[in-house]
VEXDREN-2710 file (C-alpha; in Angstrom, 1 decimal):
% VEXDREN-2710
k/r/px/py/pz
1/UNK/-29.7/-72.2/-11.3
2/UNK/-32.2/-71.9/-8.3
3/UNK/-34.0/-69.0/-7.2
4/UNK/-31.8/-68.3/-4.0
5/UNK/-29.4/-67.1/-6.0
6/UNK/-31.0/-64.4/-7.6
7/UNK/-32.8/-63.1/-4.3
8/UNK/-31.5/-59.8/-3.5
9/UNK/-30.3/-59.1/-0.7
10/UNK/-28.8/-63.0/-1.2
11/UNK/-29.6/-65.1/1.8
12/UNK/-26.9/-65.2/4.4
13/UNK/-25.8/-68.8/4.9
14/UNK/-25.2/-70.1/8.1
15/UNK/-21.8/-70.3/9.4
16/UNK/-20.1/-72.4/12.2
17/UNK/-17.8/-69.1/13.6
18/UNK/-19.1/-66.1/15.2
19/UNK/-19.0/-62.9/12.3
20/UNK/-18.9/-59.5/13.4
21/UNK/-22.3/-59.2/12.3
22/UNK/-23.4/-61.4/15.0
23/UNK/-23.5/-58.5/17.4
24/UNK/-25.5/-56.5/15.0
25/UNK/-28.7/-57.4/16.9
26/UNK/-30.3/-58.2/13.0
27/UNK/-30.6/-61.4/11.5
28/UNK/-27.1/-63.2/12.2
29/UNK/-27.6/-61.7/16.0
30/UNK/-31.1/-64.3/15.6
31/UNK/-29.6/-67.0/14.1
32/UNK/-26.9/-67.2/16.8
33/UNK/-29.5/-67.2/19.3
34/UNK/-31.7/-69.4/17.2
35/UNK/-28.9/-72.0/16.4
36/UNK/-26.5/-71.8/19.6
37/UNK/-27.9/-70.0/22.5
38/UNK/-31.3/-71.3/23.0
39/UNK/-30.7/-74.9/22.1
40/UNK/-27.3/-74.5/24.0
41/UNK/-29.1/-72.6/27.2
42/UNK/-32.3/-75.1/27.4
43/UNK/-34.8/-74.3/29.6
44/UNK/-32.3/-71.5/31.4
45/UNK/-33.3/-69.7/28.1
46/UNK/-36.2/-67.0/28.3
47/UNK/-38.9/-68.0/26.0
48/UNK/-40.4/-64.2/25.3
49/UNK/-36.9/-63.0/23.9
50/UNK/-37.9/-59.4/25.3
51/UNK/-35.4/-57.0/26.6
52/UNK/-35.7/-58.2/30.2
53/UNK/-37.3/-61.5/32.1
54/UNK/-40.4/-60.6/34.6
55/UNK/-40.4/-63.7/36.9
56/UNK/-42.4/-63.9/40.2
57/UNK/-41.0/-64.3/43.7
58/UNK/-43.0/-64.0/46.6
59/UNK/-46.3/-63.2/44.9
60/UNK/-43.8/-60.5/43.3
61/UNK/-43.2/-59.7/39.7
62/UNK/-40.0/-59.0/39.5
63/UNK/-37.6/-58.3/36.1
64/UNK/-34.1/-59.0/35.8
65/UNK/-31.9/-58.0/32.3
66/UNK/-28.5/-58.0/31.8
67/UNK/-26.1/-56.3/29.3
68/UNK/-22.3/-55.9/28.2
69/UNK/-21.2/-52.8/26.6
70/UNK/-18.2/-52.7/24.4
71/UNK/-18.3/-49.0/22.9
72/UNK/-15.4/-47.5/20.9
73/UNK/-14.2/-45.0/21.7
74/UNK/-15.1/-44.9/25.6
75/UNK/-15.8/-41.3/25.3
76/UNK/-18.2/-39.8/22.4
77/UNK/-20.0/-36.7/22.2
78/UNK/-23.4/-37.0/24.9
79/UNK/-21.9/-39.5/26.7
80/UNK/-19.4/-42.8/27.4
81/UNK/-19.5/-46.2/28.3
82/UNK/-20.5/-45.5/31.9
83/UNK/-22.8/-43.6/31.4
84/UNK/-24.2/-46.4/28.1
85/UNK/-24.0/-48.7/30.7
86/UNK/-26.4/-47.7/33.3
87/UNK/-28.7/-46.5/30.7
88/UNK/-28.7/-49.4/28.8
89/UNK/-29.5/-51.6/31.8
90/UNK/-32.0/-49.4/33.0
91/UNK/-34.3/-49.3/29.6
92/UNK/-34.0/-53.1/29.0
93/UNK/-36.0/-53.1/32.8
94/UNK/-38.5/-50.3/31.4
95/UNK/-39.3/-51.8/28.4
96/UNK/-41.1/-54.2/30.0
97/UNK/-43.0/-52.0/32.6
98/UNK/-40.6/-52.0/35.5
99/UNK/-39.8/-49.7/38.0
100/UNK/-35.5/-50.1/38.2
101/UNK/-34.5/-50.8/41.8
102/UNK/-30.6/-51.9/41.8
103/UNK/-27.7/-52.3/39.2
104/UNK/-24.9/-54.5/39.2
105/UNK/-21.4/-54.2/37.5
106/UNK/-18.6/-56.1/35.7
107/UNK/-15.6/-54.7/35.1
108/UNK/-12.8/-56.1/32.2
109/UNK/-10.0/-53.5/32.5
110/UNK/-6.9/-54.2/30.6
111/UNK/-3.5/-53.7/31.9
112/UNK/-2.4/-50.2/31.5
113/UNK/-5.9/-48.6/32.1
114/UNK/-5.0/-44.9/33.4
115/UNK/-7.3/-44.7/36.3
116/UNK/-8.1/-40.9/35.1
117/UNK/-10.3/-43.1/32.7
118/UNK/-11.3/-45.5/34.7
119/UNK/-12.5/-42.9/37.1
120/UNK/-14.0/-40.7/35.1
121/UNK/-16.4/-44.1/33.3
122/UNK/-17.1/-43.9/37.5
123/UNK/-18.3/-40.8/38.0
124/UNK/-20.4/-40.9/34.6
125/UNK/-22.2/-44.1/36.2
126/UNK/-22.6/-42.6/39.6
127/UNK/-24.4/-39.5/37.8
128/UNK/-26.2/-41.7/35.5
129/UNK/-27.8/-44.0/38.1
130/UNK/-28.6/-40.7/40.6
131/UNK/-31.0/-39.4/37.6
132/UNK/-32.8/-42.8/36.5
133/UNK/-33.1/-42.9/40.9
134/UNK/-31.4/-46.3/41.1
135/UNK/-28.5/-47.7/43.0
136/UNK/-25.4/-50.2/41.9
137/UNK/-25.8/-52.4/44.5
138/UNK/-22.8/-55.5/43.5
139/UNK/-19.4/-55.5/41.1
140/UNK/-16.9/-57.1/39.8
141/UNK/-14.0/-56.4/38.2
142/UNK/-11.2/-58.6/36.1
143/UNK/-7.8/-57.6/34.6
144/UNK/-6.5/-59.0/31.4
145/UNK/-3.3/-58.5/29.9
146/UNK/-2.1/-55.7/27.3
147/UNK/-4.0/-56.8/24.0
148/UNK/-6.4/-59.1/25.9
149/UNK/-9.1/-56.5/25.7
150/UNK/-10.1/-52.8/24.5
151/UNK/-9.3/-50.8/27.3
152/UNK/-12.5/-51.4/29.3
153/UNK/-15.3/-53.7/28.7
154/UNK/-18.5/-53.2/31.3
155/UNK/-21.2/-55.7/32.2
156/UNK/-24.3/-54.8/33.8
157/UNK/-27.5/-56.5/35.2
158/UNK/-30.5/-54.7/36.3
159/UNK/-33.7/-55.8/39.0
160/UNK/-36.6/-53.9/38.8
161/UNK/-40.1/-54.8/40.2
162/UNK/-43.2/-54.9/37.7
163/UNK/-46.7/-53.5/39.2
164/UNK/-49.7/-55.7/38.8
165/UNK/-52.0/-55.0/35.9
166/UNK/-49.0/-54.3/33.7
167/UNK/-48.7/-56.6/30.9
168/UNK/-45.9/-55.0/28.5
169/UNK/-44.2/-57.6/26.1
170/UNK/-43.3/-58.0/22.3
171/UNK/-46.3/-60.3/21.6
172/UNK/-48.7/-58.2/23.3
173/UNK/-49.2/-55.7/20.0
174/UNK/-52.8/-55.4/18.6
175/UNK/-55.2/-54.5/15.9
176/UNK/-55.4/-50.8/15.9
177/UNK/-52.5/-50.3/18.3
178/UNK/-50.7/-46.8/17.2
179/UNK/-46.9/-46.6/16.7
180/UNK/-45.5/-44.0/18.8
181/UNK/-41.7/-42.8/19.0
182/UNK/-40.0/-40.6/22.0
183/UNK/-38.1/-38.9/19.5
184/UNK/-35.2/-38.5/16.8
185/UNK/-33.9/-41.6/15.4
186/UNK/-30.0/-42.4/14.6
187/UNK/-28.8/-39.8/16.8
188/UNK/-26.4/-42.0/18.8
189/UNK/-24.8/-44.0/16.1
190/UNK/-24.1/-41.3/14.3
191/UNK/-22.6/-39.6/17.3
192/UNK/-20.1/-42.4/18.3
193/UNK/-19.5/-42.9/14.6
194/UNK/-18.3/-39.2/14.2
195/UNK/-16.3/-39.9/17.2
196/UNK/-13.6/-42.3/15.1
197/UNK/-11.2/-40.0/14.5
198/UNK/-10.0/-42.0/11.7
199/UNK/-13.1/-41.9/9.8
200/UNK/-12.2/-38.5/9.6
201/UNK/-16.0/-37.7/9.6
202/UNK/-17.4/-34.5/11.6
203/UNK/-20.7/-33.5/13.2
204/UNK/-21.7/-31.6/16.0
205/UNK/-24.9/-34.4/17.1
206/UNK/-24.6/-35.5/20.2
207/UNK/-25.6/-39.3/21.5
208/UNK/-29.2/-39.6/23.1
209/UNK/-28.0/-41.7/25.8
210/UNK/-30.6/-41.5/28.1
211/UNK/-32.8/-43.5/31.0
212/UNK/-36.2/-43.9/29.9
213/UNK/-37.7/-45.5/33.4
214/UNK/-39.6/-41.7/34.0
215/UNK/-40.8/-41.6/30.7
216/UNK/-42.8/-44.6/31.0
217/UNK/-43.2/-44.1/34.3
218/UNK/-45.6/-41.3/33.0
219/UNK/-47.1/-43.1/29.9
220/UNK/-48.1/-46.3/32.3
221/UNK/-50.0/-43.5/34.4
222/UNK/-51.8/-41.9/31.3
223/UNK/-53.1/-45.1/29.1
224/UNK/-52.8/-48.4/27.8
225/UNK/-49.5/-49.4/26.1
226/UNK/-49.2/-52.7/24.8
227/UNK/-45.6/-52.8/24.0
228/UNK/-42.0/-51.0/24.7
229/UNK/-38.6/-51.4/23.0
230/UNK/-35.7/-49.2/23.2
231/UNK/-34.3/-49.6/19.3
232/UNK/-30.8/-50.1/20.1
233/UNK/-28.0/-52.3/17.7
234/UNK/-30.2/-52.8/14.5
235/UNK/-32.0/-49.6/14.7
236/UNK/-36.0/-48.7/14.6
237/UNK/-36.5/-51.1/11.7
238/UNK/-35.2/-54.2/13.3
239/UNK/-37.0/-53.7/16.8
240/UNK/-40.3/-53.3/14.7
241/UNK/-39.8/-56.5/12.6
242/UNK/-39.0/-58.3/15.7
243/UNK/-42.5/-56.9/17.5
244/UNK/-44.1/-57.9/14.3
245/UNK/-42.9/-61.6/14.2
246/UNK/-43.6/-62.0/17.9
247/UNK/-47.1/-60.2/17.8
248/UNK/-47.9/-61.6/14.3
249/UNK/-49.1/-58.6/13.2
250/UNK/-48.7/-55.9/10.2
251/UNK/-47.0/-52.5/11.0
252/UNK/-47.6/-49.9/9.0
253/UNK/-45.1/-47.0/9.2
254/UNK/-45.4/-43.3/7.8
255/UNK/-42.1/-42.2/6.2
256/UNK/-42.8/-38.3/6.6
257/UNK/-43.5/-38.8/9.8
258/UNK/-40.1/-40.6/10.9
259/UNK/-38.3/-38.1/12.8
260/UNK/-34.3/-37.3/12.0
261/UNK/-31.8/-34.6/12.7
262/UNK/-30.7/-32.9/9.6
263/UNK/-27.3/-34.3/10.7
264/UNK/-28.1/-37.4/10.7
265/UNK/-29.7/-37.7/7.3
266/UNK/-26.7/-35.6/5.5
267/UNK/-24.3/-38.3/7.6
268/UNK/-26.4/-41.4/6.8
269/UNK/-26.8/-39.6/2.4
270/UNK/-23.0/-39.4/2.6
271/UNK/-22.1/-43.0/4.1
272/UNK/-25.0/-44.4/2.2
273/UNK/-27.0/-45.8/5.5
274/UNK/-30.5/-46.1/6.2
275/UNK/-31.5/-44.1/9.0
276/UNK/-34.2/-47.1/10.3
277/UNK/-30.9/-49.4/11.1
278/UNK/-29.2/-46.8/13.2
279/UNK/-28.7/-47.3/16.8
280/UNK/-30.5/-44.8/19.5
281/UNK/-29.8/-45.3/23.0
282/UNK/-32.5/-42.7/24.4
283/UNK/-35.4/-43.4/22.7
284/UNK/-38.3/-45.4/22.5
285/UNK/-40.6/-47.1/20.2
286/UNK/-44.6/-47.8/21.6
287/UNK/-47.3/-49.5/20.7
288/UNK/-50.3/-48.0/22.3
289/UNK/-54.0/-48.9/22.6
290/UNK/-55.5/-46.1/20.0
291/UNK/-58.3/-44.9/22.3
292/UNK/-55.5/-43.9/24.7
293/UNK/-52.6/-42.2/22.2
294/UNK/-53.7/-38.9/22.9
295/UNK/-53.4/-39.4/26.5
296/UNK/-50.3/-40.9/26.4
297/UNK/-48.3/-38.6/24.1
298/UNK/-49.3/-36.1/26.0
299/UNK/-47.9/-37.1/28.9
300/UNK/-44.5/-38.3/27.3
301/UNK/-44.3/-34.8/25.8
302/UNK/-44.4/-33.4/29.3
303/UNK/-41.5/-35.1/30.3
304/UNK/-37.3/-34.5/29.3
305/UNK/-36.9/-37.6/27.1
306/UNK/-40.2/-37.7/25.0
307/UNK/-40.8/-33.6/24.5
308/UNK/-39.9/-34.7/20.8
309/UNK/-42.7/-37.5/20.6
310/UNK/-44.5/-38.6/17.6
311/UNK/-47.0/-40.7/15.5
312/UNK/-45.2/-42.3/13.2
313/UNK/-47.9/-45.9/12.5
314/UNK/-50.1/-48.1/13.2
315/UNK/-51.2/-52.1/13.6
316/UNK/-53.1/-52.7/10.3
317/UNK/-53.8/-56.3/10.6
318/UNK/-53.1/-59.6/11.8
319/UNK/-51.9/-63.0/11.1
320/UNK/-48.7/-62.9/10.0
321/UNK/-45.5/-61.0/10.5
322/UNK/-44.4/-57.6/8.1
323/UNK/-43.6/-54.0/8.5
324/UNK/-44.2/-51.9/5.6
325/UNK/-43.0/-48.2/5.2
326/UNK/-45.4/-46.0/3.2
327/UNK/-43.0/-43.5/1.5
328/UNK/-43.5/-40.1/0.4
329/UNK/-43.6/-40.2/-3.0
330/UNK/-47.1/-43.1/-2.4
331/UNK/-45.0/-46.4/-2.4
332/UNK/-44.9/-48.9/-0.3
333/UNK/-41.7/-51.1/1.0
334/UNK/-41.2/-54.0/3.1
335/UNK/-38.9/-53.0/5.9
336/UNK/-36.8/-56.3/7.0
337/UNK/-33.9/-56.6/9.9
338/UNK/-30.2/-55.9/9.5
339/UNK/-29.0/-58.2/7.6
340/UNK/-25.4/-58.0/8.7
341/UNK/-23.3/-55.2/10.5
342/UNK/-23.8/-52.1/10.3
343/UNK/-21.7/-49.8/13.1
344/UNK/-19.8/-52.5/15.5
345/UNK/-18.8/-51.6/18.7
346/UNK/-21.3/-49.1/19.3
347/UNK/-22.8/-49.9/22.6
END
């Protein structure tokens, strides 16, 4: 009997058809990349794997992201897939230092859409990209038949310009670099989770749906930070593994000084989730040069989105890849990715 199958969690085997879990944004979300995508895409592929391309044009740095939303329900508590849309797009840009200058927008409505819906998604995006102070620019939109989709599916792309000197990637953390987080974590998968009627599971938390392009608008002008991610599908913990494999560094995270809503512990208790794996949409993680972390949170508590900021680790070493979480009771646990699928459909 070999070791593998005794390893807890077991391994997860490659397969040959997309899972659900490959749109967890964990491990099957790598190994499709990994095993399809990359090979598949060749040297169209990006090589950093970050949240959006910076390219140069012109003696220009420019970055360029794109994003498909696919929520269910359309409408949750905090916000809806207009407004996910726009926000989404315009964090991947910020994540890697850029100011957003344009949007564009795919549309797959199926047949029998009430345009009350489809109007109100509209409105939500027009209001979205008037506070993150960018435009939608392009669009598209495509009908399917009854059953050939969800009601509405939305694509969006994003172009944003990167100012010199600004050098914000996964593989850019360092020795001594401290781990910085806007705010609460979990809040929106809880939210659009609560929203399934059918779960027939209540709260009153609302999604952080957000843009994030002011907020690090201000930490760019207060310090040095190294690197950005917006912990979306997969949660806190899987962003921070994948910084730690790209980086190859050790993170070191606090456990009482993780920040949650009392709503979302007593929701992720009674489902029996992990906090660390669910999504946020409106909040950041950062890894910042330590002679600069006062500055910095400082200047992201001045602003909406990071009042809530906070410590919560540190880079303790390099030369290989790990996040550990240093629990309350004086533990120690390796944190790992998703393995599988946690909450589909939830942005």
């Amino acid at each position: 009997m070999s070791v593998e199958q005794f390893a807890c969690p077991a391994p997860l085997r490659p397969t040959e058809t997309v899972l659900l879990g490959h749109g967890s944004g964990g491990v099957l979300s790598r190994d499709l990349l990994q095993r399809v995508f990359l090979p598949g895409l060749g040297g169209a592929a990006p090589s950093s794997l970050d949240d959006a391309a910076v390219l140069t044009a012109g003696g220009q740095r420019l970055a360029l992201t794109t994003d498909s939303h696919v929520v269910s329900p359309l409408f949750f508590p905090g916000g809806d897939i207009g407004r996910l849309a726009v926000c989404g797009t315009v964090n991947d840009l910020a994540m890697v230092g850029a100011q957003p200058l344009a949007l564009t927008c795919g549309f797959i409505l199926e047949e029998g859409l009430p345009f009350e819906i489809l109007r109100r998604v509209l409105a939500s995006m027009q209001a979205a990209a008037q506070e993150a102070g960018v435009r939608i620019v392009a669009g598209d939109t495509k009908v399917v038949q009854r059953g050939g989709t969800d009601q509405l599916f939305i694509n969006s792309s994003g172009l944003g310009v990167v100012a010199e000197g600004v050098r914000i990637f996964g593989a850019n953390a360092q020795l001594g670099d401290t781990v910085i987080i806007s705010g609460t974590i979990g809040d929106h998968g809880i939210a659009v989770l609560a929203a399934r009627e059918q779960l027939g599971f209540e709260t009153r938390l609302a999604s952080d749906v957000a843009p994030l392009n002011h907020l690090v608008a201000a930490m760019l002008t207060a310090g040095e930070v190294h690197v950005l991610r917006d912990p979306t599908r997969g949660g806190l913990a899987t962003s921070l593994v994948e910084i730690a494999e790209q980086s190859q560094v050790v993170i070191e995270l606090e456990e009482e000084r993780l920040p949650f809503k009392p709503a979302v512990k007593a929701a992720c208790e009674l489902l029996g989730f992990d906090p660390l794996y669910v999504a946020n949409e409106g909040k950041l993680v950062a890894l910042v040069k330590a002679e600069d972390v006062d500055a910095v949170l400082a200047a992201m508590r001045r602003t909406k989105y990071g009042e809530d900021a906070v410590i919560i680790g540190k880079v303790t070493s390099t030369g290989k890849a790990q996040v550990r979480l240093c629990t309350a009771i004086g533990g120690t646990r390796l944190v790992d990715m998703l393995p599988g699928e946690l909450l589909p459909r939830i942005c």
